[in-house]
ROZAVO-898123 format. One record per atom (N, C-alpha, C, O): residue number from 1; residue in one letter; atom name; x, y, z. Coordinates in nm, 2 decimals. Each point is the difference from the previous one (the first is absolute). Example, Ala and Ser with C-alpha at 12.3 -4.5 7.8 and 13.67 -1.06 7.14 Angstrom:
2
NODE    nr   rest   atom        u        v        w
NODE     1      a      N     1.32    -0.57     0.78
NODE     1      a     CA    -0.09     0.12     0.00
NODE     1      a      C     0.09     0.12     0.00
NODE     1      a      O     0.10     0.00     0.07
NODE     2      s      N    -0.14     0.11    -0.14
NODE     2      s     CA     0.09     0.11     0.00
NODE     2      s      C    -0.08     0.11     0.08
NODE     2      s      O     0.05     0.11     0.01
END
This chain:
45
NODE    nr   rest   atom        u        v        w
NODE     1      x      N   -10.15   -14.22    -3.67
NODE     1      x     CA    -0.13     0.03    -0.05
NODE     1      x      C    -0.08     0.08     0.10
NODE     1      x      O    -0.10     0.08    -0.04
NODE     2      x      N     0.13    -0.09     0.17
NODE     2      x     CA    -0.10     0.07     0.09
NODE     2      x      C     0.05     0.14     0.02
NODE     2      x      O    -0.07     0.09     0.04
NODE     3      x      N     0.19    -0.09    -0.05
NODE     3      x     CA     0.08     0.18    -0.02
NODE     3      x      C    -0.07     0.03    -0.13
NODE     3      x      O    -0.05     0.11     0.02
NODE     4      x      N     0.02    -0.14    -0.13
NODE     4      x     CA    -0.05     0.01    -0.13
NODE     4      x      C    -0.18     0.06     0.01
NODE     4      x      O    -0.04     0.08    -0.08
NODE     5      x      N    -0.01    -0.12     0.15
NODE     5      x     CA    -0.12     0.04     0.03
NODE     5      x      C    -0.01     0.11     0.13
NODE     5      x      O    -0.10     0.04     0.06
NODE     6      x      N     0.22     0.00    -0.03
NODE     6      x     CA    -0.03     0.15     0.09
NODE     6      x      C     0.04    -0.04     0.15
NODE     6      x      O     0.05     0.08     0.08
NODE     7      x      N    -0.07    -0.24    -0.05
NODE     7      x     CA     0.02    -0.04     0.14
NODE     7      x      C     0.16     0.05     0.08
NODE     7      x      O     0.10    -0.06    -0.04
NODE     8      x      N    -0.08     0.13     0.11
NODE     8      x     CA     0.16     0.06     0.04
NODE     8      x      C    -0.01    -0.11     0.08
NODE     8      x      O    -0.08    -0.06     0.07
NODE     9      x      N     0.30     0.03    -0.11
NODE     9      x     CA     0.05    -0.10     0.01
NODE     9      x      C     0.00     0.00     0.14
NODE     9      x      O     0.03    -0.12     0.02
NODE    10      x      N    -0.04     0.21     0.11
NODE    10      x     CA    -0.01    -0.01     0.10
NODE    10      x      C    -0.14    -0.09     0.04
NODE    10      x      O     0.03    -0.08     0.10
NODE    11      x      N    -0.08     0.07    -0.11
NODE    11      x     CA    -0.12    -0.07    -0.03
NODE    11      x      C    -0.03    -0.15    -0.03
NODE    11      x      O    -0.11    -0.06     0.00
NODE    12      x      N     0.25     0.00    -0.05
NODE    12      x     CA     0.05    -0.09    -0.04
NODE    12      x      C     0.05    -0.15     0.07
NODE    12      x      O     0.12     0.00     0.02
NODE    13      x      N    -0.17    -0.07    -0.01
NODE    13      x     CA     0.07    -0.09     0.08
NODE    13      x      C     0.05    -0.11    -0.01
NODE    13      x      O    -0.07    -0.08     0.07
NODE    14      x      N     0.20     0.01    -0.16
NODE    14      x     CA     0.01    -0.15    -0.05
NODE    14      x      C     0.06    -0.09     0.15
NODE    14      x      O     0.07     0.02     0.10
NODE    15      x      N    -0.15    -0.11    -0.16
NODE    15      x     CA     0.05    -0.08     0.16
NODE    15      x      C     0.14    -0.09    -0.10
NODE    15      x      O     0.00    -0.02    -0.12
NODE    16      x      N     0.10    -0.04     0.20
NODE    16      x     CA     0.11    -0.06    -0.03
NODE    16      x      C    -0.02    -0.12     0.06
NODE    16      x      O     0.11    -0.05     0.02
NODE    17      x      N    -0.21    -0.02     0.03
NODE    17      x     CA    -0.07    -0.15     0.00
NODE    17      x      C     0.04    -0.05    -0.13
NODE    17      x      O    -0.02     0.04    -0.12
NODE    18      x      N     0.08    -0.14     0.17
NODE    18      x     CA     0.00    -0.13    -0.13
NODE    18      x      C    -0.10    -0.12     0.03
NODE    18      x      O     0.00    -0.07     0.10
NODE    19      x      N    -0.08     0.07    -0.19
NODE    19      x     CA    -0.07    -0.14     0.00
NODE    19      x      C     0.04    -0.13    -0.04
NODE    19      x      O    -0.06    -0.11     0.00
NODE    20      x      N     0.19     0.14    -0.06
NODE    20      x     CA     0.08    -0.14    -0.02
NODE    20      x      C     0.09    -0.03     0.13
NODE    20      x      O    -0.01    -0.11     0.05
NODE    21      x      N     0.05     0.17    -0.01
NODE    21      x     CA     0.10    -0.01     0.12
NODE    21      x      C    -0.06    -0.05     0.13
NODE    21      x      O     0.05    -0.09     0.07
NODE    22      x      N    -0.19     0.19    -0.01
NODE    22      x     CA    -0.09    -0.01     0.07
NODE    22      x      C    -0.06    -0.10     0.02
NODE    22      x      O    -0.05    -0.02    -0.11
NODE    23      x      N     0.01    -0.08     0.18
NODE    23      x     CA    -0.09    -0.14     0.00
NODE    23      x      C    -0.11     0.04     0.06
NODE    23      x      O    -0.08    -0.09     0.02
NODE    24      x      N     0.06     0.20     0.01
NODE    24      x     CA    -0.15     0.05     0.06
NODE    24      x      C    -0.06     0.07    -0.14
NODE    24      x      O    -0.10     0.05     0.03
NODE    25      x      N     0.12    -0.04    -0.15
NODE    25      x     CA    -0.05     0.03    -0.10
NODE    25      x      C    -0.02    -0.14    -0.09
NODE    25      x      O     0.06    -0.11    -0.01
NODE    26      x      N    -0.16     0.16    -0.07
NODE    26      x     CA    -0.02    -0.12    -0.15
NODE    26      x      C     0.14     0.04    -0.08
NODE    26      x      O     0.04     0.11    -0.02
NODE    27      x      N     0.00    -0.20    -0.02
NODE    27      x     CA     0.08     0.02    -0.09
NODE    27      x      C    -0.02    -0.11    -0.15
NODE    27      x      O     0.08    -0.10     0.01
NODE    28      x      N    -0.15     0.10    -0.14
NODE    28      x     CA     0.02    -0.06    -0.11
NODE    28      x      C     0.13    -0.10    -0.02
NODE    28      x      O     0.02    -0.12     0.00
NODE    29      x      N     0.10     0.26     0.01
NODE    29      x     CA     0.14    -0.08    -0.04
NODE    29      x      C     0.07    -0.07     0.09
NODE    29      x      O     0.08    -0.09    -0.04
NODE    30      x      N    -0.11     0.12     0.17
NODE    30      x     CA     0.08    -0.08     0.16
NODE    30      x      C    -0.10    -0.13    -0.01
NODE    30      x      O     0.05    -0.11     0.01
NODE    31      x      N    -0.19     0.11    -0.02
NODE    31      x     CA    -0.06    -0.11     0.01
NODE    31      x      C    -0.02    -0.11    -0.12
NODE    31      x      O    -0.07    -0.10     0.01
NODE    32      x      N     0.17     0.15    -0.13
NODE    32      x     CA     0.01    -0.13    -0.11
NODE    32      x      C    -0.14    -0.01    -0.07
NODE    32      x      O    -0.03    -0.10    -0.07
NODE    33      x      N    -0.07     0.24     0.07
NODE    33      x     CA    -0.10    -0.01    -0.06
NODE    33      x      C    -0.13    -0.04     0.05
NODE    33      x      O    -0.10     0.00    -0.07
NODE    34      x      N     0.12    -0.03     0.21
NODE    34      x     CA    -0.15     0.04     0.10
NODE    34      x      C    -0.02     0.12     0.03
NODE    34      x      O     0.07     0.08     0.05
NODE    35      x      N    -0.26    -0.08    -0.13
NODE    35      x     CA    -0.07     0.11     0.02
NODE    35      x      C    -0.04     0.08     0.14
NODE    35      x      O     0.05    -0.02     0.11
NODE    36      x      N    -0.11     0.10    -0.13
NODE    36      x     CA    -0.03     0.04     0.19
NODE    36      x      C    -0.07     0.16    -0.09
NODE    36      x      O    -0.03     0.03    -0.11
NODE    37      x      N     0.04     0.06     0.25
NODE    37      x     CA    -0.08     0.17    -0.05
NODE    37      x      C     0.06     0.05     0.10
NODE    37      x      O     0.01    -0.05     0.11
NODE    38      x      N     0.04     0.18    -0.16
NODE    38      x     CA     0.01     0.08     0.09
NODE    38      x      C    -0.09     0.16     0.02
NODE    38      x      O    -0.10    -0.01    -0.07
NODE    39      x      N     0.12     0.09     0.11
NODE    39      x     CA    -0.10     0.09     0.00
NODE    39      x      C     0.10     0.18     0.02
NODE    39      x      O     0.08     0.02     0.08
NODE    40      x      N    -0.11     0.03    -0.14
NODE    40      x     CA     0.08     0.16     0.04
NODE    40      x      C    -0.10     0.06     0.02
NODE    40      x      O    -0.11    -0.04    -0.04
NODE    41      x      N     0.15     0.17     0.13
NODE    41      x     CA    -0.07     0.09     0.03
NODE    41      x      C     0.08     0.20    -0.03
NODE    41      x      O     0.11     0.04     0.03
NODE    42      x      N    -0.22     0.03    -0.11
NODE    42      x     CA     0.05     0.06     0.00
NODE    42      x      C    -0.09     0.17     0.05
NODE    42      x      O    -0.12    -0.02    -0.02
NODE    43      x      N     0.15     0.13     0.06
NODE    43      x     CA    -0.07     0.10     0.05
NODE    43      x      C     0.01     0.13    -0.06
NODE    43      x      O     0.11     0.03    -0.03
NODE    44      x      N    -0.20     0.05     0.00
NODE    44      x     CA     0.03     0.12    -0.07
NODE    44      x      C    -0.07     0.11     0.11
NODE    44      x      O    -0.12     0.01     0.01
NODE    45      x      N     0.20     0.07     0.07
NODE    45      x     CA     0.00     0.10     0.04
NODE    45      x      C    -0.04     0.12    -0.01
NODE    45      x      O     0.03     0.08     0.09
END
């Protein structure tokens, strides 16, 4: 979607963090359905 609005894919950045695997993240499905928040951050150049 963000290549879709003109953003070049160099520009791009997916992080390969898992929040299920990770125990420093919230996770829904690792935690059996305890709530929590997490927060993203994103920048336009």
């Amino acid at each position: 979607e963000l290549i879709n609005t003109g953003i070049p894919d160099e520009n791009i950045t997916v992080s390969q963090m898992c929040t299920h695997c990770n125990s420093e993240f919230y996770s829904y499905r690792r935690d059996k359905g305890m709530t929590g928040s997490m927060a993203a951050f994103m920048e336009l150049r």
